[in-house]
C-alpha positions as CSV (number, residue, x, y, z in Angstrom):
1,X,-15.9,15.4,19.9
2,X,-15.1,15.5,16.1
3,X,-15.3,14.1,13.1
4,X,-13.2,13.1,9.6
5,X,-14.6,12.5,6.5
6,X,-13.3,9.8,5.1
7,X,-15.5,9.1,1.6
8,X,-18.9,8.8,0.2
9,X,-21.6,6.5,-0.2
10,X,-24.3,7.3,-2.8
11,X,-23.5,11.3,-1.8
12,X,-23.4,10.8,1.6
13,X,-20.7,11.5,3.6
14,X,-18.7,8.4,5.3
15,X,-17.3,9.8,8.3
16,X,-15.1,8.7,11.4
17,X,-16.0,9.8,14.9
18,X,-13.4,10.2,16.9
19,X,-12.7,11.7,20.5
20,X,-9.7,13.5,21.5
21,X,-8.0,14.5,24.9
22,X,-5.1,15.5,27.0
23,X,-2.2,16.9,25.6
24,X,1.7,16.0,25.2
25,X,2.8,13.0,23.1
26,X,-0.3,10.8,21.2
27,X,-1.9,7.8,22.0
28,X,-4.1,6.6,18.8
29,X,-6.5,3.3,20.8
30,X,-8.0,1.7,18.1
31,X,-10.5,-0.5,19.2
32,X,-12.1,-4.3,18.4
33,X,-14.9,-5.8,17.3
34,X,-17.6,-5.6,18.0
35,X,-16.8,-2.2,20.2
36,X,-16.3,1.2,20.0
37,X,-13.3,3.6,21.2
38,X,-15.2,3.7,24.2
39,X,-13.8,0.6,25.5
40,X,-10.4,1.9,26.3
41,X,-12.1,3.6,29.1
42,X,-9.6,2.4,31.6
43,X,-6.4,2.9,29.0
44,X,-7.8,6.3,28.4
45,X,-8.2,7.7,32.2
46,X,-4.4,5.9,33.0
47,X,-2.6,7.4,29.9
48,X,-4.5,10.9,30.4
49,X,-3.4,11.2,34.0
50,X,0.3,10.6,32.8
51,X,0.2,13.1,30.3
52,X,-0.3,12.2,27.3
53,X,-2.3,13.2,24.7
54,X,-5.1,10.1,24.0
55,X,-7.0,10.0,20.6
56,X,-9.8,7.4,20.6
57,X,-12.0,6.4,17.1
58,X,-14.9,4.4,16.3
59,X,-14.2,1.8,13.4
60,X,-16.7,2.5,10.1
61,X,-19.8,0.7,11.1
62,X,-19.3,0.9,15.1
63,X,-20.3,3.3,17.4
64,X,-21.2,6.9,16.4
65,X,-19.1,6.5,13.3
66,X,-20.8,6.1,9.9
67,X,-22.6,3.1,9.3
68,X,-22.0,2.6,4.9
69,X,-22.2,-1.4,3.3
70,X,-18.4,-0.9,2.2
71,X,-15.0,-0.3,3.1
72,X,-14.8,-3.5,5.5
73,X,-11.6,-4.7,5.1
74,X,-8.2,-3.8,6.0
75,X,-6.6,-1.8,3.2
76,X,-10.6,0.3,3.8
77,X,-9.7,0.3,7.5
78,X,-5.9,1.5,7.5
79,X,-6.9,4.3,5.0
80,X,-9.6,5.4,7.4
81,X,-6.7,5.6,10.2
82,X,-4.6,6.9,8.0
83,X,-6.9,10.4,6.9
84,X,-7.4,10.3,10.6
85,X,-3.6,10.6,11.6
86,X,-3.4,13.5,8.7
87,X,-6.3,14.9,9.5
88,X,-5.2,15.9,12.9
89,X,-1.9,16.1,12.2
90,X,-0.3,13.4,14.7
91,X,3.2,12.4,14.4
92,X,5.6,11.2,17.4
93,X,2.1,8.4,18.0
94,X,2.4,5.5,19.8
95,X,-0.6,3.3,18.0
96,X,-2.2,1.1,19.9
97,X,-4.6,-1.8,18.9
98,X,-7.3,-4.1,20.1
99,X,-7.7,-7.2,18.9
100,X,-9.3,-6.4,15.3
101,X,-7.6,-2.8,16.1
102,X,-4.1,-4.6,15.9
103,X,-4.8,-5.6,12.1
104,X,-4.9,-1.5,12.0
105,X,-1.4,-1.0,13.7
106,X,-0.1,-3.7,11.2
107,X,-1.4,-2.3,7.9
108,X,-1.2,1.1,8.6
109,X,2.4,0.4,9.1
110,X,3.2,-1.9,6.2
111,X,1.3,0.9,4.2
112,X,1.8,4.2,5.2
113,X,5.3,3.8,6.9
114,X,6.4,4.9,10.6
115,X,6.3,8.6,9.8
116,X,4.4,10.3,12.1
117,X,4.6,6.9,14.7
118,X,6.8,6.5,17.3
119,X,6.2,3.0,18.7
120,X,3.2,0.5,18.5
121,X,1.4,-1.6,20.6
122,X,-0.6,-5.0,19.9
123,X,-3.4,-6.3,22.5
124,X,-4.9,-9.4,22.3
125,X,-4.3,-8.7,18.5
126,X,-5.0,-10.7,15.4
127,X,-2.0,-10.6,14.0
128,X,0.3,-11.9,12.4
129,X,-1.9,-14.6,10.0
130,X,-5.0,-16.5,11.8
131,X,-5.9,-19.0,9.0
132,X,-4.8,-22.3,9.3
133,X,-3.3,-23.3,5.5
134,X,-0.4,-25.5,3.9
135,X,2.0,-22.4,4.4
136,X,0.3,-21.6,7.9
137,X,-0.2,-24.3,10.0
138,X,-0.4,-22.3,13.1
139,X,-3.5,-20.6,12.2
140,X,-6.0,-20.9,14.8
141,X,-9.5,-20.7,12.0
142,X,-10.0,-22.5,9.1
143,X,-12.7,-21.2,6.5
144,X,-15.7,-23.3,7.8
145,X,-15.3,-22.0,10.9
146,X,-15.4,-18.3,9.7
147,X,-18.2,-18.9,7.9
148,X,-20.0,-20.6,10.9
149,X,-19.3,-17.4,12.3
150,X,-20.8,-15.2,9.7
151,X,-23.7,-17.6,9.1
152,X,-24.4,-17.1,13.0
153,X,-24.6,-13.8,12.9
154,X,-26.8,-13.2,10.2
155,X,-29.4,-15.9,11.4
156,X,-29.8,-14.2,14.9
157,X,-26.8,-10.9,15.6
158,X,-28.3,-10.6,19.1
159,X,-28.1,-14.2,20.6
160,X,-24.9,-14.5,18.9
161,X,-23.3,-11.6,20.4
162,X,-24.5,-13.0,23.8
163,X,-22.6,-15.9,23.3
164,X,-19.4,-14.1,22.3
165,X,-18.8,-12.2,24.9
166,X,-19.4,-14.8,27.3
167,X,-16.1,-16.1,25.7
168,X,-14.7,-12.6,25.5
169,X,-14.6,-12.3,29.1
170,X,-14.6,-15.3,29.9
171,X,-17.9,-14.9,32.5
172,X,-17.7,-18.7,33.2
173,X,-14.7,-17.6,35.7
174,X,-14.4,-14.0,36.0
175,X,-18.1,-12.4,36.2
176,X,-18.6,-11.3,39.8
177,X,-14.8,-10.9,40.3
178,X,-13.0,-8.8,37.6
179,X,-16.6,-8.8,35.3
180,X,-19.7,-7.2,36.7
181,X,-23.2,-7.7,34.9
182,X,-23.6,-4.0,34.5
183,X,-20.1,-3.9,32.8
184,X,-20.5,-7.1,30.4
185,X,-24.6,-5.8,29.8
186,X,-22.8,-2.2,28.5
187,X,-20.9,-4.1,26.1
188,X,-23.3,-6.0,25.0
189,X,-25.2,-2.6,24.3
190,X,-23.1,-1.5,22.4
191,X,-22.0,-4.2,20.2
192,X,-25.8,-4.6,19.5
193,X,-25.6,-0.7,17.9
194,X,-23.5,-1.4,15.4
195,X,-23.9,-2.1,11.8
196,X,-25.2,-5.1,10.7
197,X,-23.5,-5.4,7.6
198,X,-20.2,-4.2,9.3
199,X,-20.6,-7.1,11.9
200,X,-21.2,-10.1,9.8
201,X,-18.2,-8.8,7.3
202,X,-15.7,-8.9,10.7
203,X,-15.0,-12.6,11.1
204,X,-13.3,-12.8,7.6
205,X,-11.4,-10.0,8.1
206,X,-9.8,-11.9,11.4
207,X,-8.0,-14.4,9.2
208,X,-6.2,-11.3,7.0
209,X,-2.5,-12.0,6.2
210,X,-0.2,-9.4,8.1
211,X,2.9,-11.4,7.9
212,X,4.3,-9.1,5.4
213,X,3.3,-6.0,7.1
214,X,4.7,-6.9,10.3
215,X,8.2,-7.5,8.7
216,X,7.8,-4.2,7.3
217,X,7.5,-2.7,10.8
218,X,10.2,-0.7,12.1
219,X,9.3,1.0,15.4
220,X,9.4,-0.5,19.0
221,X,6.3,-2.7,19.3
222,X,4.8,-4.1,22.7
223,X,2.8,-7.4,22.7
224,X,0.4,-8.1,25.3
225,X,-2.3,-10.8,25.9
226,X,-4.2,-13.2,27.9
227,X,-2.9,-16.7,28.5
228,X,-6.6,-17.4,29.0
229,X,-7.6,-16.1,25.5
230,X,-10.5,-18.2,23.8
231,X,-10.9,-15.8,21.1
232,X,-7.6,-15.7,19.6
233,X,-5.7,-18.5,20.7
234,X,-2.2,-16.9,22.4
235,X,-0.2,-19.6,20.8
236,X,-1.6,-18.6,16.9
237,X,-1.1,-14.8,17.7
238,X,0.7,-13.6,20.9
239,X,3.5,-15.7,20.8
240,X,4.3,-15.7,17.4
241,X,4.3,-11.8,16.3
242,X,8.2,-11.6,17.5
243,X,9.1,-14.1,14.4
244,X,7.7,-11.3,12.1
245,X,8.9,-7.8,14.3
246,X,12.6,-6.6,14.5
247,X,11.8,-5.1,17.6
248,X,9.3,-6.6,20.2
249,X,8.6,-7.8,24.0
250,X,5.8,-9.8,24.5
251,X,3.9,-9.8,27.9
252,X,1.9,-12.3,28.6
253,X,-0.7,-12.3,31.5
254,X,-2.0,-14.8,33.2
255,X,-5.6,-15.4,34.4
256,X,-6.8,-13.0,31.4
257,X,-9.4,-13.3,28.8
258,X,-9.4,-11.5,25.3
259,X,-11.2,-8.6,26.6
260,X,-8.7,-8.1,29.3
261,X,-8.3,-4.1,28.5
262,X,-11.1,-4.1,30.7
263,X,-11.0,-7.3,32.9
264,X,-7.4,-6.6,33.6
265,X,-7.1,-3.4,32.8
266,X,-4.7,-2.5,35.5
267,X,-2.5,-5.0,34.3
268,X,-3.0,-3.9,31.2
269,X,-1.8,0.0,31.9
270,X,1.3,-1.4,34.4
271,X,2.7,-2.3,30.8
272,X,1.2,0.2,28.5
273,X,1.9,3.5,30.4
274,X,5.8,2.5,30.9
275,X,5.9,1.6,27.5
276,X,4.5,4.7,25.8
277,X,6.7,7.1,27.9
């Protein structure tokens, strides 16, 4: 539907694609890796039909967005959300993010402020610190296993991806049921359309540090994830944000995978919809 330009890379525009619909209060979805805004398909139809106003983007190097070798990192990632938010001037937003798309929540936040955001939402998210060190224990990655990730990718992105997102939706128990083949073969479509670059410089960006941006946080914030989560462990993420948040409620559901916006999507929107309103 649109687009916001959001820098330059040897004079060519960097821009953000980004869809917008509906009208009333916002709803900024930010999505995960290795997606596009697209896969808030079932957020987008439930928060649309109860009036709100729903704002979808594709991440720099995803989806129809620009594709440049830079910029993949978090400080890159909240300034891109952050011209975004100006650009179309939102304020009263609820922000809502996706796995990765939760590292956008946190930093736009611990950045930019609350100002034009109302309340904030964090789904199967990284947060608050995934790296296992001295002063984080908890972490659920170490470096080695980052690396593993990165190395993975770059030897073959396609096979790799195949096996991710047989984890991401856990296929092993849920294809047939809440997972069809057409479904999980869409996603795999579009993972495989995004940047190279942009998906072998994701898995470090997983084990940022939000601690301090979380603390800085002072709007409403819903957690929600998968007690079946094989991506990002729940105990690591999910069930530690509240330690870091002044004002939170986590919901936990049971049965679901990391990709549960779509494999539980229903779920998913019994929460989210009250929440936002």
């Amino acid at each position: 539907m649109g687009s916001i330009r959001v820098g330059d890379e040897n004079g060519t525009p960097v821009e953000i694609h980004y869809e917008d619909v509906g009208s009333g209060r916002p709803v900024v979805l930010i999505h995960g890796f290795p997606a596009s805004g697209g896969s808030f398909e079932k957020q987008t139809r439930a928060l649309l039909e109860a009036g709100f106003r729903v704002v979808t983007y594709d991440r720099r190097g995803y989806g129809q967005s620009s594709h440049p070798s830079t910029g993949h990192e978090y400080d890159t990632f909240a300034d891109d959300l952050h011209q975004l938010m100006t650009g179309l001037d939102l304020r009263d937003a609820v922000l809502a993010g996706f796995s990765m798309g939760a590292g956008e929540v946190a930093r736009y936040l611990g950045t930019h402020g609350s100002e034009r955001v109302r309340k904030a939402v964090l789904l199967s998210g990284i947060t608050p610190y995934l790296l296992k060190s001295d002063d984080n224990p908890e972490g659920g990655a170490d470096q080695a296993f980052i690396g593993g990730l990165v190395d993975a990718i770059k030897a073959d992105r396609f096979a790799f991806l195949t096996s991710f997102l047989a984890n991401f939706y856990n296929v092993d128990q849920l294809l047939g049921t809440r997972m069809s083949d057409d479904a999980l073969h869409n996603s795999w479509i579009v993972a495989a359309g995004a940047s190279p670059i942009a998906t072998a410089a994701a898995p470090p960006t997983w084990v940022t540090d939000f601690r301090a941006d979380l603390e800085r946080v002072d709007v409403p914030v819903l957690v929600v994830q998968g007690d079946a989560d094989r991506i990002v462990p729940i105990d690591a993420s999910g069930r530690r944000v509240a330690s870091f948040l002044k004002d939170s409620e986590l919901v936990e559901i049971p049965g679901a995978p990391h990709g549960l916006i779509w494999t539980h999507g229903a779920e998913v929107n019994e929460v989210l919809v009250p929440f936002v309103a």
